[in-house]
VMD Tcl script that draws the C-alpha trace (Angstrom):
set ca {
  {81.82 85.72 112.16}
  {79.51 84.20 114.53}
  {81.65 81.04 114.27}
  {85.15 82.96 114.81}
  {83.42 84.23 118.44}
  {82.21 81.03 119.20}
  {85.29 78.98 118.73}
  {87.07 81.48 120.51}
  {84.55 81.42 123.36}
  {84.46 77.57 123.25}
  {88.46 77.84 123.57}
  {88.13 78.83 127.66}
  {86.47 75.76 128.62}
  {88.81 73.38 126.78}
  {91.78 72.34 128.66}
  {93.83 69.94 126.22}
  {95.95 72.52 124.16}
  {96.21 70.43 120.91}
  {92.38 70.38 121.18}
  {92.67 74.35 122.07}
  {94.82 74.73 118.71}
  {92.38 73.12 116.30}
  {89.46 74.07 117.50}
  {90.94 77.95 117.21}
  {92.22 77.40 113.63}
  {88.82 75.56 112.63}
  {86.94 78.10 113.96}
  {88.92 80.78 111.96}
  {88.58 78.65 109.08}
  {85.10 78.50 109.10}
  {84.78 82.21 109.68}
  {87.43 83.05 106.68}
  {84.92 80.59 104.61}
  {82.33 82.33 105.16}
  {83.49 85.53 104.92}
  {85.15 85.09 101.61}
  {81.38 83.89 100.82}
  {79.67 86.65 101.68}
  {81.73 89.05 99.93}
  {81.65 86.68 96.31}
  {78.86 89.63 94.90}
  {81.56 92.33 95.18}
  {84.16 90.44 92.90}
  {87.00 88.24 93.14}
  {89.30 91.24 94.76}
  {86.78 91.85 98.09}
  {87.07 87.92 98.28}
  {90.58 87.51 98.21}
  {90.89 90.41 100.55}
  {88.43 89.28 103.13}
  {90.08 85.87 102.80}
  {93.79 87.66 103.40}
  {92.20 89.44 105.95}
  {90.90 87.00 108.41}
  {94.15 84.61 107.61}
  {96.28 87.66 108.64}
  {93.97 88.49 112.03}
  {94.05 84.63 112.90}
  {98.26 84.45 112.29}
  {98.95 87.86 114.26}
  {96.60 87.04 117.02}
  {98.02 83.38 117.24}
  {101.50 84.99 117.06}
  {101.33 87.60 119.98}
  {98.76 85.83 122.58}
  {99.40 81.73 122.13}
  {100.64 78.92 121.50}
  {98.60 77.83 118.73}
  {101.39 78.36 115.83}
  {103.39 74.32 115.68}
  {105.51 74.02 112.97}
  {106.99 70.80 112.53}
  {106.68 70.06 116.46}
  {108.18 73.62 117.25}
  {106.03 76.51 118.72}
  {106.15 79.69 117.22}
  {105.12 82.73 119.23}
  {106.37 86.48 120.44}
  {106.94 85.79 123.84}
  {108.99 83.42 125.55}
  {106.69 82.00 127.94}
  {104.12 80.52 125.93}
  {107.03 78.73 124.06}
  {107.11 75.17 125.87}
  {106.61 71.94 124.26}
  {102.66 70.87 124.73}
  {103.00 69.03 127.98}
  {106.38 69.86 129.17}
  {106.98 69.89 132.62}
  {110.84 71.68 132.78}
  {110.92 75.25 131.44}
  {114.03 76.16 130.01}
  {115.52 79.06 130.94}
  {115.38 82.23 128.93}
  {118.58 83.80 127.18}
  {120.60 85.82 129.36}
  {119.93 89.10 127.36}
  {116.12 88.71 127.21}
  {113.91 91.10 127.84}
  {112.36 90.77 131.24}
  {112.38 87.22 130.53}
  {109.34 87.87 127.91}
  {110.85 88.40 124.90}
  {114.13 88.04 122.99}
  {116.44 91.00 122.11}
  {115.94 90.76 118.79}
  {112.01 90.39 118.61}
  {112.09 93.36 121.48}
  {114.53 95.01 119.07}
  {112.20 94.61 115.74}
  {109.55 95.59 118.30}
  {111.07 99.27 118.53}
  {112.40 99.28 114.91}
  {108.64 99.03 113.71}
  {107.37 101.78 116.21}
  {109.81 103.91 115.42}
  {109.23 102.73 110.99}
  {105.38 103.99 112.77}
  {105.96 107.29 114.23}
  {108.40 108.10 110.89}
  {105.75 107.62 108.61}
  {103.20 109.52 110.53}
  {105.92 112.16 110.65}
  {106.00 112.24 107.18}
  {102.56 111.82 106.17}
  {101.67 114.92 108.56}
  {104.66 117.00 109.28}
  {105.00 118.95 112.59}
  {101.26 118.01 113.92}
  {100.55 116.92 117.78}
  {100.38 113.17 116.58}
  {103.82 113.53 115.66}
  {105.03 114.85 118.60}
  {102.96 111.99 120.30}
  {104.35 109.38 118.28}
  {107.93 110.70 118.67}
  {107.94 111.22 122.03}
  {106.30 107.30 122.55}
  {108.93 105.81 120.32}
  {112.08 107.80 122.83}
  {110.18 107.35 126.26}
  {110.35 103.51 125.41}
  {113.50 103.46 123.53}
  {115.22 106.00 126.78}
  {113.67 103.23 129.12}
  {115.67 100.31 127.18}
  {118.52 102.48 127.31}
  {119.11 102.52 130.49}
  {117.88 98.73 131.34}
  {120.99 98.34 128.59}
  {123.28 100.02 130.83}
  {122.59 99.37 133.74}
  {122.32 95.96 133.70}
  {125.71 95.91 131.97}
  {125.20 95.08 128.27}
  {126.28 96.53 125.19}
  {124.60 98.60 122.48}
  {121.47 97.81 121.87}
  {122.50 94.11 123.11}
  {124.04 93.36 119.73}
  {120.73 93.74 117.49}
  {122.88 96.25 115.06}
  {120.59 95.81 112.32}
  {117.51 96.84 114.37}
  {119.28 100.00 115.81}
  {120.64 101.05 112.27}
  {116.96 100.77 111.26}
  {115.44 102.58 114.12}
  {118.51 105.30 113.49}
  {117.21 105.87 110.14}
  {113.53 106.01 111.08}
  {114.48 108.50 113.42}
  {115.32 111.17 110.93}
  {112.03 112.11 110.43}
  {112.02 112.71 114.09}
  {114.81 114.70 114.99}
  {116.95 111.85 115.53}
  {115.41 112.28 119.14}
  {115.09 108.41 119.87}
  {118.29 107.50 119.51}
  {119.49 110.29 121.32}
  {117.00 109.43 123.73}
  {118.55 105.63 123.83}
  {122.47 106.82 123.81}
  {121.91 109.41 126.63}
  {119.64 107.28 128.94}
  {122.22 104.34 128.08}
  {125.33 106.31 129.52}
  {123.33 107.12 132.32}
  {122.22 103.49 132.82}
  {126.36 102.68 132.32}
  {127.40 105.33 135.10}
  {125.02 103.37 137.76}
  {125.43 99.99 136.98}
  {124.98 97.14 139.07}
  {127.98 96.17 141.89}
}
mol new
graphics top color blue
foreach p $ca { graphics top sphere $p radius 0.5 }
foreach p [lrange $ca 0 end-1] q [lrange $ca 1 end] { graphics top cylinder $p $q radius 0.2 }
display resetview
């Protein structure tokens, strides 16, 4: 572990990204190592999980907060700022139906189908409690708030990510079907104001 929070300390001072990008996934390979190691004397199943473990914490992190994921010269990462070329000095411009120019409308869209796939299960694992109501009212406070960005800025549905809304329709059942109503009503209301 002690080499995980070292080579992610280590990672402020460096200022060459490539060098940033190996010394983050050497550092997590060293920790998943060791690890995996220390958890031999509780069989081959704690081992492979610790293993999965780190290798999952090191993807997801590396996913959401840098640039560290290159795939055959391509970056791969959640937002669309941190997706230049190492080194490139003209930032192309984002798709017109981004997000705030931060993310795409379909990772913003998966985004909202997983919170909502969230607050369903909790729904369903503990019926009418307070953390349901929490949850629910989360998932259509964000989803109302995209609604009306939809509208107002003048695009359609959802911005065309069907799948994602049929999805967060269906997790919604759970939950009253309150999100999407949430999205449809703050979306006509977004509509009836848009932008001259």
């Amino acid at each position: 572990m002690a080499f995980g929070v070292v080579g992610g300390l280590s990672i402020i001072f460096i200022k060459d990204i490539r060098l940033e990008r190996r010394v983050y996934w050497g550092s997590w390979l060293l920790t998943s190592l060791f690890i995996s190691v220390s958890l031999t004397e509780r069989g081959w199943r704690s081992t492979v999980v610790g293993a999965c473990a780190c290798a999952g914490t090191a993807l997801l992190y590396a996913y959401l907060r840098t640039s560290y994921i290159k795939i055959d010269g391509r970056i791969h990462t959640y937002t669309l700022y941190r997706n230049r070329p190492d080194g490139a000095a003209v930032v192309t411009p984002p798709p017109p139906d981004a997000y705030g120019n931060v993310l795409t409308a379909p990772k913003f869209w998966w985004t909202i189908a997983l919170f909502a796939l969230a607050a369903a299960a909790v729904a369903m694992a503990q019926g009418a409690t307070a953390a349901t109501v929490g949850a629910g009212l989360f998932v259509a406070a964000s989803i109302a708030v995209t609604g009306y960005i939809d509208g107002y800025e003048g695009f359609s549905v959802a911005r065309r990510q069907y799948v994602q809304l049929v999805v967060t329709t269906i997790a919604s059942i759970p939950l009253l079907l309150l999100p999407v109503l949430a999205y449809v009503t703050a979306y006509l209301i977004g509509k009836r104001s848009t932008r001259p």
